[in-house]
C-alpha positions as CSV (number, residue, x, y, z in Angstrom):
1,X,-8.4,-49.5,-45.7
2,X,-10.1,-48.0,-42.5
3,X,-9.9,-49.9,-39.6
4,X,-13.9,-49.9,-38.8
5,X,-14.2,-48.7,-35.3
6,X,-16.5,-50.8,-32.8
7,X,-19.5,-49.7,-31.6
8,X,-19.8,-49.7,-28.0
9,X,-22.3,-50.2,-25.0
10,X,-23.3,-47.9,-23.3
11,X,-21.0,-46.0,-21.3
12,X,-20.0,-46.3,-17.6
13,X,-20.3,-43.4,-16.0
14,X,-17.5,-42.1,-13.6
15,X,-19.3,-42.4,-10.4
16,X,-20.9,-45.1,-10.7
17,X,-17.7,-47.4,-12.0
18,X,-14.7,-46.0,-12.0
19,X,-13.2,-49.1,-13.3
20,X,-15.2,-49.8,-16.1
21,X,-15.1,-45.6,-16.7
22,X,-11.0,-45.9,-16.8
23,X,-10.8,-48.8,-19.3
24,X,-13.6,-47.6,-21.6
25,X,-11.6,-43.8,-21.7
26,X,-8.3,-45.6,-22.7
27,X,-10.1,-47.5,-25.4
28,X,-11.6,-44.0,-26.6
29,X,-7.9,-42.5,-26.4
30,X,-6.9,-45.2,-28.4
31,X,-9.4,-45.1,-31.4
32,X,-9.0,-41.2,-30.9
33,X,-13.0,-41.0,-30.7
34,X,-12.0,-37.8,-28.7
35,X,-15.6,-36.3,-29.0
36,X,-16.8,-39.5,-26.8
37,X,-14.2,-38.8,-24.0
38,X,-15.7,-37.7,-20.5
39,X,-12.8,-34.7,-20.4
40,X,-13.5,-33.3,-16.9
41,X,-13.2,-36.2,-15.2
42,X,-10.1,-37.5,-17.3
43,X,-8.3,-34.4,-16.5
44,X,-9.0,-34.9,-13.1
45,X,-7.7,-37.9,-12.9
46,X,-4.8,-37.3,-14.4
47,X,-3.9,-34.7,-12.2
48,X,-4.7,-36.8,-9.7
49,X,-1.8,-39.5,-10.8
50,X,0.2,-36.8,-11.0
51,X,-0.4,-35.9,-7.1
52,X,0.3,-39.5,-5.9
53,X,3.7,-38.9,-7.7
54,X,4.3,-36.2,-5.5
55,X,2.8,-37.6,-2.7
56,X,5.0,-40.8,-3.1
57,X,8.1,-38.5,-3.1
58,X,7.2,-36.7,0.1
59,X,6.7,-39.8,1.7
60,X,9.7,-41.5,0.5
61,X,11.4,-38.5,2.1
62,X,9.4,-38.3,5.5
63,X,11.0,-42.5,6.0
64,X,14.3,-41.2,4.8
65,X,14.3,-38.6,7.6
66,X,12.8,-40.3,9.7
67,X,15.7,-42.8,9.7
68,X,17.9,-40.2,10.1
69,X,16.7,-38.9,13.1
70,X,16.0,-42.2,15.0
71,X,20.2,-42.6,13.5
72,X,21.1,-39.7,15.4
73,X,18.9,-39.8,18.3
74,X,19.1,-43.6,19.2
75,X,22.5,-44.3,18.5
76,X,22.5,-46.9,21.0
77,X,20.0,-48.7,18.5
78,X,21.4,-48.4,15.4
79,X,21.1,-51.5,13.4
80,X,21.8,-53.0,9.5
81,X,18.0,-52.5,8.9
82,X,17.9,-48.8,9.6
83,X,20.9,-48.7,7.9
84,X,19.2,-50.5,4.6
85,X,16.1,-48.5,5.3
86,X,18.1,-45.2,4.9
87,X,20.4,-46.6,1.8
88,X,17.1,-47.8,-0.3
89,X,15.1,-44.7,0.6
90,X,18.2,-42.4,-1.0
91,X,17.8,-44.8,-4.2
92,X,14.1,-45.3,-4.7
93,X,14.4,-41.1,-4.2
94,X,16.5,-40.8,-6.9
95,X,14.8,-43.4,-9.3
96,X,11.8,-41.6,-8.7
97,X,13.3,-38.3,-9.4
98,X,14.8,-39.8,-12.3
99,X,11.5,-41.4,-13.8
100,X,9.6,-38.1,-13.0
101,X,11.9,-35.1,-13.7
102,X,8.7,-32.7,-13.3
103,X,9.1,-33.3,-9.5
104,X,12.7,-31.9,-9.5
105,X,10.9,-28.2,-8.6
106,X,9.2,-29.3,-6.3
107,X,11.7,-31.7,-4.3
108,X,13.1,-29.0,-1.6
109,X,9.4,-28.2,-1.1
110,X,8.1,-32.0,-0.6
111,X,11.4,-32.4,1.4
112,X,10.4,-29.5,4.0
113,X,6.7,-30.6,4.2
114,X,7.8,-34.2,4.9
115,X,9.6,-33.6,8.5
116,X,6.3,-32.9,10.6
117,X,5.5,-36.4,10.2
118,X,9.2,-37.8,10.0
119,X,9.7,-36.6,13.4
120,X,6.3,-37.5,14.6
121,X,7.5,-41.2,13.5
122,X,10.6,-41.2,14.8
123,X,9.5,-40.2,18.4
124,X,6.4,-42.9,18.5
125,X,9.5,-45.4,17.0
126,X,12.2,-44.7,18.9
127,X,9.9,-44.2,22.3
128,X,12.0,-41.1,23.2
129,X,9.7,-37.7,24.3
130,X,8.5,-35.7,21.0
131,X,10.4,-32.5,22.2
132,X,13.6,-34.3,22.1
133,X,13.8,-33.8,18.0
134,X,14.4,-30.2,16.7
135,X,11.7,-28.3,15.5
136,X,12.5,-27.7,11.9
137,X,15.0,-30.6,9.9
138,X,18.4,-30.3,10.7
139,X,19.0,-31.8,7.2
140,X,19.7,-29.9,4.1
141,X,18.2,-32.1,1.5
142,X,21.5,-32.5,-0.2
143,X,22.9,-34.0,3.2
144,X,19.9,-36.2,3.5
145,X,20.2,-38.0,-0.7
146,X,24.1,-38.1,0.0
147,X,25.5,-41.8,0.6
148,X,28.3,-40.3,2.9
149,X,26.0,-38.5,5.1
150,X,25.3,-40.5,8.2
151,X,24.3,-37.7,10.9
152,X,26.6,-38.4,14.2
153,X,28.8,-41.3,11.8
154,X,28.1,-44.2,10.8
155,X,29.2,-46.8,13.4
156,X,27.3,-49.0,14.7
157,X,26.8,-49.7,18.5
158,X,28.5,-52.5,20.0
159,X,26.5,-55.7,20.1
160,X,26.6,-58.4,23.3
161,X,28.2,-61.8,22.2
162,X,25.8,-63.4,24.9
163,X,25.7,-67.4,23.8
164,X,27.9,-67.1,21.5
165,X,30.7,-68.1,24.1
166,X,31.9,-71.6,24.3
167,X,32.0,-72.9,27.9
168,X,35.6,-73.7,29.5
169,X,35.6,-77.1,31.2
């Protein structure tokens, strides 16, 4: 037996509530009442989700190289975070990669399009003069995803021991 389909109210309209427009087009998908689906706008949207994906990538890459740069730059500064910072922006990358296998294409171009800002961060961060970082990434992306690549090592700077000394009598 059919399952009856229910009627429904009246339709919200895309402009006026997008919420109430983005459940009631899943509910049509669902019940395949195709000939009730506002296509323009769904298409739209979906391309649209499909743009944040890339747009999370790129900027997943801009803090990876960002790091990178303050890690070369500042060595004096280095710490564990920026250390964690560039470890869990190499993963999240390749989860992302791995959950969305359509951005692979476009990776070296994301990559490229992510250092403008990357180095615009890493001079306001690391307080050193904007003309001080290259002009174009010094980083292949393969360099930049590979756990071994630490650009000018990987040690870490010498910290004081100040209170950390017992007093002698």
């Amino acid at each position: 037996m059919a399952r009856a389909k229910r009627e429904l109210p009246t339709l919200p309209r895309y402009e006026a509530d997008f919420y109430g427009w983005a459940l009631q087009q899943a509910l049509l998908l669902r019940e395949r009442r195709f000939d009730l689906l506002d296509l323009e706008n769904l298409a739209e949207e979906v391309e649209d989700l499909a743009r944040r994906h890339a747009d999370a990538l790129q900027g997943r890459f801009e803090v990876l190289v960002q790091h990178l740069l303050k890690w070369k730059f500042q060595p004096s500064e280095r710490s564990h975070g920026w250390a964690g910072t560039i470890r869990r922006e190499r993963d999240k990358i390749a989860r992302l990669l791995e959950k969305n296998p359509g951005l692979k294409p476009r990776r070296f171009e994301l990559f490229a399009e992510a250092f403008d800002g990357a180095r615009a961060g890493a001079a306001i961060e690391s307080d050193l003069p904007f003309e001080d970082f290259p002009e174009v990434c010094p980083y292949t992306l393969d360099q930049a995803m590979d756990p071994a690549f630490w650009p000018g090592g990987e040690a870490m700077p010498e910290r004081s021991r100040r209170g950390r000394h017992r007093k002698s009598g």
